[in-house]
Structure formats: C-alpha cells, structure tokens
Backbone as CSV, one residue per row, in Angstrom:
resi,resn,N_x,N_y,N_z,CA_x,CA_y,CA_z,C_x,C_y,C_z
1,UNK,57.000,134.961,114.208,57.069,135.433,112.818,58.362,136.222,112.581
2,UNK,58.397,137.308,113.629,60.252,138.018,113.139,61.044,137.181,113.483
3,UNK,61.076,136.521,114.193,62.289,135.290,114.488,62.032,133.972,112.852
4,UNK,61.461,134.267,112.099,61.163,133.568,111.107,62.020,134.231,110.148
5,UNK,61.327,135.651,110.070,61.503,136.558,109.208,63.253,136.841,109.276
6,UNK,63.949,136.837,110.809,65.767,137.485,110.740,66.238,135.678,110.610
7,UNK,65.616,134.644,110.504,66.220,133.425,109.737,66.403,133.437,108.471
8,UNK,65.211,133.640,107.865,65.276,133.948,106.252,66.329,134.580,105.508
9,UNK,66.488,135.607,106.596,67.422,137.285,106.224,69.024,136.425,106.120
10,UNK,68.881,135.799,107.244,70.819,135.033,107.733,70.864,134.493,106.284
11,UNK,70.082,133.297,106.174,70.466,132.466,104.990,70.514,132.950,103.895
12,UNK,69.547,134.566,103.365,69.837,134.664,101.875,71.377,135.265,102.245
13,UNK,71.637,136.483,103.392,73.025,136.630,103.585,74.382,136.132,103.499
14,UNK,73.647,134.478,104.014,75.074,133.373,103.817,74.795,132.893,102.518
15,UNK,73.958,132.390,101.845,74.111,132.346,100.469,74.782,133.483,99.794
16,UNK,74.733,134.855,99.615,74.946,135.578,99.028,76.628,135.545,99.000
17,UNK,76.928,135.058,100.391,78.258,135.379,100.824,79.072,134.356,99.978
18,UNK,78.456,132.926,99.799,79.073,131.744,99.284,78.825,132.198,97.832
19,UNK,78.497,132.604,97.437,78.484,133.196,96.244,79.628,134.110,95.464
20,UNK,79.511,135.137,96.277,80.909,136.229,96.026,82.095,135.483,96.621
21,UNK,82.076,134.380,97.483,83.420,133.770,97.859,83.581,132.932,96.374
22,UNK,83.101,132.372,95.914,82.950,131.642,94.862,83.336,131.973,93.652
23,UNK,82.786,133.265,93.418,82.809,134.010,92.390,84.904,135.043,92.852
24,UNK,84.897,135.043,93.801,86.086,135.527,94.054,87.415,134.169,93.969
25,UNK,87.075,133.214,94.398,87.811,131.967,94.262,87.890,131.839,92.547
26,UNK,87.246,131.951,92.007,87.002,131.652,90.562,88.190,133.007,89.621
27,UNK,87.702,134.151,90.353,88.845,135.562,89.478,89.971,135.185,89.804
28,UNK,90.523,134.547,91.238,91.542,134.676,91.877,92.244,133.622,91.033
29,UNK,92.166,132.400,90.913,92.088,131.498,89.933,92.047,132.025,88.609
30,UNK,91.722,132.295,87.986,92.147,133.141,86.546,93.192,133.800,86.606
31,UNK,93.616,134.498,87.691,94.560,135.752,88.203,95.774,135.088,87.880
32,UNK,96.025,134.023,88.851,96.764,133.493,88.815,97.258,132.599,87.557
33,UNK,96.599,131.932,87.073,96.277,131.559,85.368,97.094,132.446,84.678
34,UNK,96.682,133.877,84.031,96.748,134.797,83.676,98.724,135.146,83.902
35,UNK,98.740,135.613,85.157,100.227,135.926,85.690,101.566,134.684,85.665
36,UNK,100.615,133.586,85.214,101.696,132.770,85.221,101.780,132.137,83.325
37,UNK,100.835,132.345,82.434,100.780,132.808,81.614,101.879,134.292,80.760
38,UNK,101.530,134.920,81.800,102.635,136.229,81.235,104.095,135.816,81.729
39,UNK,103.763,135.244,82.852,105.184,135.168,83.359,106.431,134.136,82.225
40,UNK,105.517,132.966,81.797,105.711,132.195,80.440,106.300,133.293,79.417
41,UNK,105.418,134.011,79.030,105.607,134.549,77.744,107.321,135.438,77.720
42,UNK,106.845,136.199,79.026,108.441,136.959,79.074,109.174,136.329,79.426
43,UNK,109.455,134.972,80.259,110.782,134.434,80.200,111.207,133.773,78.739
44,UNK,110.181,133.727,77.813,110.288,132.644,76.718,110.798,133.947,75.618
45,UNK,110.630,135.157,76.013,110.921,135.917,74.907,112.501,136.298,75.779
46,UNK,112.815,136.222,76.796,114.343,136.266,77.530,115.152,135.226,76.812
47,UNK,114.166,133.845,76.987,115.535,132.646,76.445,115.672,132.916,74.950
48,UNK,114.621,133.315,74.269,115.377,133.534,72.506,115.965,134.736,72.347
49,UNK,116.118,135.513,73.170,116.702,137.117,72.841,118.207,136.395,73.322
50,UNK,118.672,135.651,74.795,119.689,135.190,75.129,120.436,133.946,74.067
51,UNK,119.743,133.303,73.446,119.776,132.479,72.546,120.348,132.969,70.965
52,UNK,119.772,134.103,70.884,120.801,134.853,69.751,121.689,135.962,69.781
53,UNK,121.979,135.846,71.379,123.264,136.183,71.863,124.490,135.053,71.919
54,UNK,123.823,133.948,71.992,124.874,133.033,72.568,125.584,132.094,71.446
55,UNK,126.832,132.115,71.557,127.759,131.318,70.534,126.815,129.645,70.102
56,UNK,127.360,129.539,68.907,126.478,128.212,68.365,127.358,127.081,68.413
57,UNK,126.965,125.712,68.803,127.506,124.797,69.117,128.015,124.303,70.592
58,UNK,127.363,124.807,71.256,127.698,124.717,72.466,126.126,124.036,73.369
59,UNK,126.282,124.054,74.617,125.143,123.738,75.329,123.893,124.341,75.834
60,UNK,122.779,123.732,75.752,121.419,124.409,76.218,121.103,123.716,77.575
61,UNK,120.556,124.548,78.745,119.741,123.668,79.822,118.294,123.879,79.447
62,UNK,117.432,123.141,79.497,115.918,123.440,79.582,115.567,122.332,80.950
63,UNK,114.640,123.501,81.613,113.947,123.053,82.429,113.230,124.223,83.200
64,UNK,112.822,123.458,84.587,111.935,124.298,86.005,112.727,125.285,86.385
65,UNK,112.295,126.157,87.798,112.984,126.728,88.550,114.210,125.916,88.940
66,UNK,114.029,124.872,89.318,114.888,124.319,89.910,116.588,124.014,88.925
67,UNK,116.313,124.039,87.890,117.587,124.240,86.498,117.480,125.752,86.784
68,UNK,116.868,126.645,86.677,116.934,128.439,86.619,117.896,128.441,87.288
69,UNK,117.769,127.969,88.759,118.615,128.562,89.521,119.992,128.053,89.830
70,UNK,120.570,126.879,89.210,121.851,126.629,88.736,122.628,127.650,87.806
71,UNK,123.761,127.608,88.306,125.073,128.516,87.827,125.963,127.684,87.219
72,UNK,126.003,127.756,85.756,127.047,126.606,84.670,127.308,126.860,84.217
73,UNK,129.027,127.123,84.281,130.172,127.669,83.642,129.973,127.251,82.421
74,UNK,130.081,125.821,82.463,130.404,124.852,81.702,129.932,123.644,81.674
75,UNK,129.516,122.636,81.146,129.093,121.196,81.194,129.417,120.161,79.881
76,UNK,130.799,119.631,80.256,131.785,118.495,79.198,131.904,119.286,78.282
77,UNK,132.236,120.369,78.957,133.282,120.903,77.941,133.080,122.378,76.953
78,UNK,131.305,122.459,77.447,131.188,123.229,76.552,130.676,124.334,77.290
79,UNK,130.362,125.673,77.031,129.617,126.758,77.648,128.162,126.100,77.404
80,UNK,126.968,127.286,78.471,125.900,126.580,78.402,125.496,127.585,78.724
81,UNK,124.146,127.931,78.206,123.246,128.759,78.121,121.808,128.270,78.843
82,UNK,121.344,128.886,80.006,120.583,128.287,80.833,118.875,128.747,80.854
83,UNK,118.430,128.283,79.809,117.346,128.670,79.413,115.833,128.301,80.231
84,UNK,116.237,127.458,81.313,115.322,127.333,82.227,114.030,128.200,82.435
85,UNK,112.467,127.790,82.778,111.706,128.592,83.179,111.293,128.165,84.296
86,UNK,111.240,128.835,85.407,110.313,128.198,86.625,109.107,128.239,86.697
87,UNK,108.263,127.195,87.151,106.992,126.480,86.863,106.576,125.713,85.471
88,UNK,107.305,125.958,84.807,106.913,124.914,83.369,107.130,123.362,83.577
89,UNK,106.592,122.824,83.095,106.353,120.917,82.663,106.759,120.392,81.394
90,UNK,106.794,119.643,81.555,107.223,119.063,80.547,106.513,119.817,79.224
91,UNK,105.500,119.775,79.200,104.284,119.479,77.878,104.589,121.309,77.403
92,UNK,105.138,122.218,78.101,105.235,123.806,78.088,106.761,123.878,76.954
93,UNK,107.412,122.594,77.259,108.629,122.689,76.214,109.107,122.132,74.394
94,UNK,107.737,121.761,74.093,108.124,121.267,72.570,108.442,122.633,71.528
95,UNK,107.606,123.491,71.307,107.726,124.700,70.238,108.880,125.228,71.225
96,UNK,109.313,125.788,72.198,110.702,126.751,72.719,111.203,125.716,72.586
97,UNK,111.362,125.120,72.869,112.739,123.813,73.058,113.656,124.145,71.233
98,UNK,112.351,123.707,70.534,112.436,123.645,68.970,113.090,124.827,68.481
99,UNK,112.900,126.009,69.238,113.248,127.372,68.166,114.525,127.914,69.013
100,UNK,114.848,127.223,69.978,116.065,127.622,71.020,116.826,126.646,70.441
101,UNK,116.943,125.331,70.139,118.033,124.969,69.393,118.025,124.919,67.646
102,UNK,117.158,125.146,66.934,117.158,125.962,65.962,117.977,127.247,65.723
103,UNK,118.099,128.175,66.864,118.583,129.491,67.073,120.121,129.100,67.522
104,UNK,120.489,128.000,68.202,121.903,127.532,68.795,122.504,126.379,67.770
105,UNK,121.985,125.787,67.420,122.614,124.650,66.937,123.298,123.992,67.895
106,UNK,122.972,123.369,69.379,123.689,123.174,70.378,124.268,121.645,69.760
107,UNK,125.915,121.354,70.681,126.154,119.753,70.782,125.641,119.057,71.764
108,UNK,125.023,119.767,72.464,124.499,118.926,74.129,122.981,119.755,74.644
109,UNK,121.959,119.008,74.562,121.070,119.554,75.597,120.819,118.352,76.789
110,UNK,120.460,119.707,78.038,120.397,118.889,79.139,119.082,119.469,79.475
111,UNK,117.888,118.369,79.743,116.796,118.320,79.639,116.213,117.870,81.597
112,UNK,116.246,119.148,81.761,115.833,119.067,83.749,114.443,119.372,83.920
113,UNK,113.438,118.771,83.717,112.094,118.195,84.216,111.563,117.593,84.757
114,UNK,110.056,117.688,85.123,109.707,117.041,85.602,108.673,117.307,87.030
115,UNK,109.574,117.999,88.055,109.143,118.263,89.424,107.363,118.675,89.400
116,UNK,107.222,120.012,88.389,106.071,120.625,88.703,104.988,119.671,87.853
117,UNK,105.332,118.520,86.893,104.576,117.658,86.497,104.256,116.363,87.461
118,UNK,104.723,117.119,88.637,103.889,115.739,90.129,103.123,116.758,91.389
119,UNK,102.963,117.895,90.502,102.179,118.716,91.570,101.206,118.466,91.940
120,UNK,100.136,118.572,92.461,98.488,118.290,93.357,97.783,118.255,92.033
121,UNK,97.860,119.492,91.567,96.569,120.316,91.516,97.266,119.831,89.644
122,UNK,98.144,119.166,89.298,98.275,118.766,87.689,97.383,117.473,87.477
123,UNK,97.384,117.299,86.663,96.812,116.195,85.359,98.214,114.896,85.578
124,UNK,97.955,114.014,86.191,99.024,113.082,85.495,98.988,111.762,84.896
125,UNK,99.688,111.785,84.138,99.536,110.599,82.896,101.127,110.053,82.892
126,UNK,102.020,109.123,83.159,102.780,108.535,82.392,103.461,108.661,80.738
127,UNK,102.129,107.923,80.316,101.796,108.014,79.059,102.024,109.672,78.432
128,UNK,101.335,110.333,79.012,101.645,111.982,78.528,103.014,112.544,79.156
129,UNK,103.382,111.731,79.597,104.917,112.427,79.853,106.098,111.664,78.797
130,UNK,105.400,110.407,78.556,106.279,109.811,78.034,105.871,110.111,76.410
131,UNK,104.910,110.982,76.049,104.875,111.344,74.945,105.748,112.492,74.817
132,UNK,105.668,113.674,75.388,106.094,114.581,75.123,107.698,114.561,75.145
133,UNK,108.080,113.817,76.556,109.757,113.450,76.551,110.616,112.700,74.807
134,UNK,109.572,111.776,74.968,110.234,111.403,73.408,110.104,112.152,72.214
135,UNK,109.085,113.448,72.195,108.883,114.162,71.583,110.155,114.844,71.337
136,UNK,110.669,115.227,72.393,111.987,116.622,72.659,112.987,115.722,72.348
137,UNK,112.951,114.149,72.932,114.317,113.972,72.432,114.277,113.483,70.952
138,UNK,113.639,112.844,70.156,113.585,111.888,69.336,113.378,112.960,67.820
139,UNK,112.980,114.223,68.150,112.566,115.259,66.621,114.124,116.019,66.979
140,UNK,115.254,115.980,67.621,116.700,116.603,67.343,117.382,115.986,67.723
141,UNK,118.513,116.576,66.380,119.641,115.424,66.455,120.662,115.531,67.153
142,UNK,120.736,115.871,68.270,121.576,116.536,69.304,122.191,115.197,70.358
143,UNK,122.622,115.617,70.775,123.413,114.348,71.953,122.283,115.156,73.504
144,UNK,121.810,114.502,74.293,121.062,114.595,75.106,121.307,113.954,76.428
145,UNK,121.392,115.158,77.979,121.678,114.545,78.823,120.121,115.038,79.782
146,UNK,119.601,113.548,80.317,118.684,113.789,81.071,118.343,113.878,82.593
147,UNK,118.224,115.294,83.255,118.300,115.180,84.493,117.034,114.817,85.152
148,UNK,116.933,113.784,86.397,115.597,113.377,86.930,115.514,114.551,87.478
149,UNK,114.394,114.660,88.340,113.996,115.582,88.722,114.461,115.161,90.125
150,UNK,114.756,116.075,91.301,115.216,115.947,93.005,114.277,115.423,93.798
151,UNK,115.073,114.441,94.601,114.366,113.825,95.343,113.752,115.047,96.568
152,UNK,112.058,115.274,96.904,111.374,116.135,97.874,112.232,115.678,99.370
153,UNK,112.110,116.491,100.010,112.286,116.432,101.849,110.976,117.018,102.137
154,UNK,110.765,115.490,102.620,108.983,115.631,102.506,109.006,116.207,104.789
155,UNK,109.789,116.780,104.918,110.294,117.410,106.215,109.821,118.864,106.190
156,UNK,109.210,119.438,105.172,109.182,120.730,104.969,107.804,120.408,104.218
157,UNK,106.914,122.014,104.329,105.374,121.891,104.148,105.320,121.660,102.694
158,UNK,106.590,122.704,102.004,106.400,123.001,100.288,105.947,121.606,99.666
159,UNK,107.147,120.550,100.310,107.233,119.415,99.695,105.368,118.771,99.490
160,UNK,104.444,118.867,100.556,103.302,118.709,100.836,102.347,118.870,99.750
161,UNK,103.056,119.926,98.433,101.961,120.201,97.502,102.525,119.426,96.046
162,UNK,102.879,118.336,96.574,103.523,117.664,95.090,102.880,116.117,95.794
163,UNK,103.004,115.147,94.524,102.579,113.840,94.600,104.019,113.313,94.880
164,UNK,104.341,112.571,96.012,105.556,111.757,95.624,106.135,110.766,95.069
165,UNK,104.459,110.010,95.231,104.175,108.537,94.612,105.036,108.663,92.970
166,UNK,104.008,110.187,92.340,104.018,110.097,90.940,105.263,110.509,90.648
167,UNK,105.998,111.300,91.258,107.211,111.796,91.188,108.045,110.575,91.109
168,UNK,108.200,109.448,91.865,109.260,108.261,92.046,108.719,107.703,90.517
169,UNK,107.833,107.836,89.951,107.172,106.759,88.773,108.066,107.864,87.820
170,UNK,107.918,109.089,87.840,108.452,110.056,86.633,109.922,109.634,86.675
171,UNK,110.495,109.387,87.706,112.001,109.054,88.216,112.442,107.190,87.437
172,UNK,111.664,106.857,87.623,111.868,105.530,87.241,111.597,105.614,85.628
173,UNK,110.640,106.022,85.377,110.175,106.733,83.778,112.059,107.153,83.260
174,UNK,112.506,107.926,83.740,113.690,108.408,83.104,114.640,107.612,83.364
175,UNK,114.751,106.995,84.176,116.125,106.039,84.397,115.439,104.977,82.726
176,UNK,114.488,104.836,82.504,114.368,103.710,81.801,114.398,104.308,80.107
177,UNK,114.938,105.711,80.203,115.384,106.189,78.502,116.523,106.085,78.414
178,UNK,117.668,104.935,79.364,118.777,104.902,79.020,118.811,104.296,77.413
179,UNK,117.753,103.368,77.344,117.116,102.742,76.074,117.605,103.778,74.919
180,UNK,117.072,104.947,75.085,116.887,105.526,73.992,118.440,106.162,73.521
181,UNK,119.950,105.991,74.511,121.100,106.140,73.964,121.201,107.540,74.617
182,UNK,120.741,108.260,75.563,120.847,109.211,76.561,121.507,109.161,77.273
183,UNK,121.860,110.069,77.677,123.039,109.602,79.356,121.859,110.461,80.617
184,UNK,121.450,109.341,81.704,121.003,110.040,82.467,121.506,109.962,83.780
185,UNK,121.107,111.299,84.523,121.577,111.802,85.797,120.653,111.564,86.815
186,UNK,121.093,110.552,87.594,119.889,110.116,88.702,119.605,111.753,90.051
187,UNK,118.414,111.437,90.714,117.803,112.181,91.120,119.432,113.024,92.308
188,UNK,119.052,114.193,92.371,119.486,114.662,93.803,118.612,115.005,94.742
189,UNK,118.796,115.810,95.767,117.421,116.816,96.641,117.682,115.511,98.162
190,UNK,116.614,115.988,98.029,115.868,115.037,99.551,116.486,115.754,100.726
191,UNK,116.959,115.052,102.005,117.073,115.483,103.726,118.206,116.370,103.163
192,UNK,117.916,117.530,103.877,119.602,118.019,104.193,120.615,118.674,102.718
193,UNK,119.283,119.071,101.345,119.660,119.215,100.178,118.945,120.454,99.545
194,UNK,117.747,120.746,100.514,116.700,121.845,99.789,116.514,122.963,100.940
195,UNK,115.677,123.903,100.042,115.602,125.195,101.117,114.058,125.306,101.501
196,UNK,113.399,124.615,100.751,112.129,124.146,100.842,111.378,122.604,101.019
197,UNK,112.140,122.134,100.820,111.540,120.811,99.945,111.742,120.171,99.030
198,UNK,111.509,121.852,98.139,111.732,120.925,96.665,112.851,121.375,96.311
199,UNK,113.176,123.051,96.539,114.581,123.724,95.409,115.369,123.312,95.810
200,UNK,116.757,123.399,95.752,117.811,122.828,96.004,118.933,124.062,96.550
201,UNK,119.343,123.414,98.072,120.453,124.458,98.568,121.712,124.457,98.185
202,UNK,122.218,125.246,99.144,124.048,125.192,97.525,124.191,123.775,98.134
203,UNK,124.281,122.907,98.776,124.892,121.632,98.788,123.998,120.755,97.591
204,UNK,122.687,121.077,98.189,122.263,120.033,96.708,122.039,120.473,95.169
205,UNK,122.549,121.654,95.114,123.339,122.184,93.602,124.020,122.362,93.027
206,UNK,125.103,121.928,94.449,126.091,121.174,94.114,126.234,119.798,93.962
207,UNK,125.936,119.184,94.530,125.541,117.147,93.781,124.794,117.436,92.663
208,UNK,123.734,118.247,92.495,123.191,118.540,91.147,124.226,118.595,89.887
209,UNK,124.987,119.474,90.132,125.732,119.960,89.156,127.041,118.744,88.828
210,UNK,127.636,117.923,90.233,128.302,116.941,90.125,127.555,116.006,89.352
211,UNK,126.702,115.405,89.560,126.353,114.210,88.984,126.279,114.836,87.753
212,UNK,125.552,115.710,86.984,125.394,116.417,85.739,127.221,115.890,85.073
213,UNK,127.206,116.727,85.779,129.196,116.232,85.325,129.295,114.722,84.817
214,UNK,129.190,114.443,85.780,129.575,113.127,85.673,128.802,112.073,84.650
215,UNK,127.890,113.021,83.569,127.444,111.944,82.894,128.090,112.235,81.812
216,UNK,128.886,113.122,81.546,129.450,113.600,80.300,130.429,112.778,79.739
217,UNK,131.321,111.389,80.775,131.562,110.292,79.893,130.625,109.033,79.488
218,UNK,129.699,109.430,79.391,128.547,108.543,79.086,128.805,108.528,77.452
C-alpha cells in the first residue's frame, strides 16, 4: 500500500512538473515575442528619426541584420542611408518601407531580404513572399536594386536553424524579378564568407557590397 501510495505521489509530482515546464516554455515564448516586438518598434522609430535627417534623393537600404551590418559610403553614385532591421522578413516591411521613402524621396532603393523568411520555426509560402515583394516594389516609383539573400555555410550550427531548401526557392524567386525591370544582385555568403553561417565576414561584405556595385549599370 505505501509503495502504492509514494507511486501516486512521483506521478502527481511529474505531472505537476510538466506543467510549470509548459507553462514556463509558453512565458518564455511570449518573452521573447514581446522583446523582439520592442526591439521592432525602436529600430523603426531610429530609421524615421535618421530618415529626416538624411538629404532627399539619394539612396535607402532596407533589409535584415545582415544589410544592418554593411558600411555604404555610397552605392552608383549616391549616399545611402541604411535603414536595415535585424530579424525582420519580408512581410515586417510594407508600412516602414512606405513612410521611409515618403520621408526621402530616394532615386535608388536596395531591397536585402529574405534570410530570416527561411527560418525553422517561420510560415513559408512562395506565394506570400511573392506577394509582399511585389508589393514594395510595384506601389513606388523608384528605380530598385534587389539583393538575394547569402548563400548559408551549412559548416557552422547557426546555419542549422534555417531551411535551405526554401532559401534556394526564395533565391531563384528573385533572380526571376529581373521580369519586373529590377537589377538584381545574385546571392553571396556560403564556405569561407560568414562568421556564423549566415552573417557575413568582412570578406563576404565585401563581395556583398561588390556585386551590389556592380548592378548599378544595370
């Protein structure tokens, strides 16, 4: 009977436990929600405060971390204002995109997306990428240069939390808006280019920034 009775005891214990793990997996998850949420809001109130600092007619970058952390003098010609957020997707850029060149009147945006829209733990659709992309380019009348997103060095763990499959489809997705009268910049990254996986070391931000160049006689 007590050997009945300290069985009973274990299991409501381990239930109880899967419970508060559960219930703690669940806050922790909001937490994170939440902080990356704020983290949104204040970089988005950085790029329009920098945005009506910055001379009009000139260039905008939008994109991930991976655009943040590029340094651009210049791109064909013009100054550029690097409005990048790290962790945003595509679908995070229609209203800022809209009120950052509203606020610039730019001749050139360069549109660097993509990466964190082949993550694990996202939603992916084609179709919803290829809505929102034509969204950004097709509602301004701007001249538009599109960077793919970097090829992973799937050699490193980071690379491990992204889809690669979907990533090569997002890659092929953009080579195929040459259609739309864009100039695009094929992928950089991969072996011997990142500090992780995915970001890009000064060598591959530098081919980043070359090829970028190089679409400006497009």
């Amino acid at each position: 009977m007590k050997r009945l009775y300290y069985y009973y005891l274990a299991a409501i214990f381990s239930l109880i436990g899967m419970v508060i793990a559960a219930g703690g997996g669940y806050v922790y998850a909001r937490y994170r929600y939440a902080v990356g949420q704020d983290h949104f809001r204040v970089k988005s109130a950085v790029a329009i405060s920098q945005a009506n600092q910055f001379p009009k007619h000139q260039a905008i970058l939008i994109g991930d971390s991976i655009s943040e952390m590029q340094l651009l003098d210049n791109v064909c010609g013009l100054k550029v204002l690097n409005a990048a957020i790290g962790g945003t997707k595509i679908e995070d850029w229609p209203k800022l995109s809209e009120n950052i060149i509203e606020i610039t009147r730019p001749k050139l945006v360069i549109l660097a997306i993509g990466t964190n829209n082949a993550a694990l733990n996202v939603k992916k659709s084609i179709g919803e990428f290829n809505y929102y992309m034509s969204y950004l380019i097709d509602r301004n009348d701007t001249r538009f240069i599109i960077v793919s997103p970097p090829n992973l060095d799937v050699n490193y763990p980071g690379a491990q939390a992204f889809d690669t499959v979907y990533l090569k489809q997002i890659q092929t997705y953009i080579r195929s808006l040459s259609d739309k009268n864009v100039a695009i910049v094929p992928p950089s990254g991969g072996k011997d280019q990142t500090v992780d996986g995915v970001h890009l070391n000064l060598k591959g931000q530098q081919m980043w920034a070359a090829k970028l160049q190089s679409a400006c006689a497009y």
